[in-house]
C-alpha positions in Angstrom: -166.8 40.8 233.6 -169.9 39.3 235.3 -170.2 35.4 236.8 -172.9 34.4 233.8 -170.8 36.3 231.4 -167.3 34.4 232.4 -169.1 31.4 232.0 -170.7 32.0 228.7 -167.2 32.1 227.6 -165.9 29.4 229.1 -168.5 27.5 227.6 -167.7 28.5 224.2 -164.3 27.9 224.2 -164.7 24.3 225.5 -167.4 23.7 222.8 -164.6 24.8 219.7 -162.0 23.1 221.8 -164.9 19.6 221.6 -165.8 20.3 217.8 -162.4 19.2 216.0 -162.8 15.5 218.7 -166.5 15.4 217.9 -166.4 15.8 213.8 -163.3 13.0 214.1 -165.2 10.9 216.4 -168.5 10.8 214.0 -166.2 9.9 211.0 -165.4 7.3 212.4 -168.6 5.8 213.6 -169.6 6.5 209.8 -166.6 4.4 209.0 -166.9 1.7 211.0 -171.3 1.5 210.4 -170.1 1.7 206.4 -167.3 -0.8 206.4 -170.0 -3.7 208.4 -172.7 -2.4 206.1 -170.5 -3.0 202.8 -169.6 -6.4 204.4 -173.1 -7.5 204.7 -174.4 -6.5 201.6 -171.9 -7.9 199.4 -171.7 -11.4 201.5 -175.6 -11.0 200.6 -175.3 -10.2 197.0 -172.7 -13.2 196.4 -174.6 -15.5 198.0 -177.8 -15.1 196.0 -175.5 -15.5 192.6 -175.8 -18.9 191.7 -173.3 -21.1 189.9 -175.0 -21.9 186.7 -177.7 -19.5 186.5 -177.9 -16.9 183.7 -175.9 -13.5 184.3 -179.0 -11.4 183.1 -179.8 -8.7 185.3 -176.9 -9.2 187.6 -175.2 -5.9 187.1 -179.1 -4.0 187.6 -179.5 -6.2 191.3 -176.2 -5.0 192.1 -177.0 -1.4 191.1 -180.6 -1.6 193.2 -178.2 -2.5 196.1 -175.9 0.2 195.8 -172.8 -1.4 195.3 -170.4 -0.4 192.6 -170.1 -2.9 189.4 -167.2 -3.4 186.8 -168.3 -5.7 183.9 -165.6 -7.4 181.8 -166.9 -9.6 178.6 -165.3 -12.8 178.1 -162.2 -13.2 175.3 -161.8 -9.0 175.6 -158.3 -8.5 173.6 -155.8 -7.7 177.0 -157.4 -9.1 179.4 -155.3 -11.6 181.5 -158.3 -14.0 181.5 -160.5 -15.9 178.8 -163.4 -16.0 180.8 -166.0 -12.9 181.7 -165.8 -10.8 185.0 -168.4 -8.9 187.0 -166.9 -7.3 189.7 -168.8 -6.1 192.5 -168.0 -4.0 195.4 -168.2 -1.5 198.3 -166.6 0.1 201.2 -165.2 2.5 203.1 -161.7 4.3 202.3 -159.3 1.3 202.1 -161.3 -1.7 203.9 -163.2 -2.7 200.6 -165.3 -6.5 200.1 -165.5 -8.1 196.8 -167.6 -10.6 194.8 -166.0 -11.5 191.7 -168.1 -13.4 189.9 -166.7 -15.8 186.6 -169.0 -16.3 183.4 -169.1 -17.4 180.0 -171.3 -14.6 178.7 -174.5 -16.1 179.6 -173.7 -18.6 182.4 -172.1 -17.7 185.7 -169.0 -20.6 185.6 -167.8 -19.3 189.6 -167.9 -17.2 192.2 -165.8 -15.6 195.6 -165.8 -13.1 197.8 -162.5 -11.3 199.2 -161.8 -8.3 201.3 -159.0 -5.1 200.6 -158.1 -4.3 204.8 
């Protein structure tokens, strides 16, 4: 085998050696760019709710944002709570931020955020 051959080969098998660290490496960046992105955005989206203000067009801002959105109406037969729920979230694998938002069907009555690590 010739010199430019030999290191052709060489070359290869380093680079499908380097793909399985490479694809775990860029996972994780996406993880980590995800997981601050989610953070910000939510933290954004809670802060502009305002205690008091109507809960029209919440769950549509939310949307625009991409974040995920689970609406709860208030009295709903089950539910461990009288008042209404919009939850809103997003995140990466388990490291998930929240802003659950309280209402009264037209009036947000409270809000907070939390964080799933």
């Amino acid at each position: 085998m010739d010199a430019p051959r030999k290191k052709r080969s060489w070359v290869v098998v380093a680079l499908i050696f380097a793909l399985p660290f490479a694809s775990c490496g860029a996972f994780g960046v996406y993880g980590i760019g995800k997981v601050r992105w989610a953070r910000a955005t939510v933290g954004a989206y809670c802060d502009a709710v305002v205690v008091g203000a109507p809960i029209a067009g919440l769950d549509a801002r939310a949307r625009d944002m991409s974040l995920q959105v689970m609406s709860i109406a208030p009295n709903t037969p089950g539910a461990p709570h009288k008042e209404g729920k919009i939850l809103v979230w997003e995140g990466f694998a388990f490291a998930r931020h929240f802003c659950e938002i309280d209402h009264d069907g037209s009036v947000v009555t409270g809000k907070h955020t939390s964080a799933l690590d």
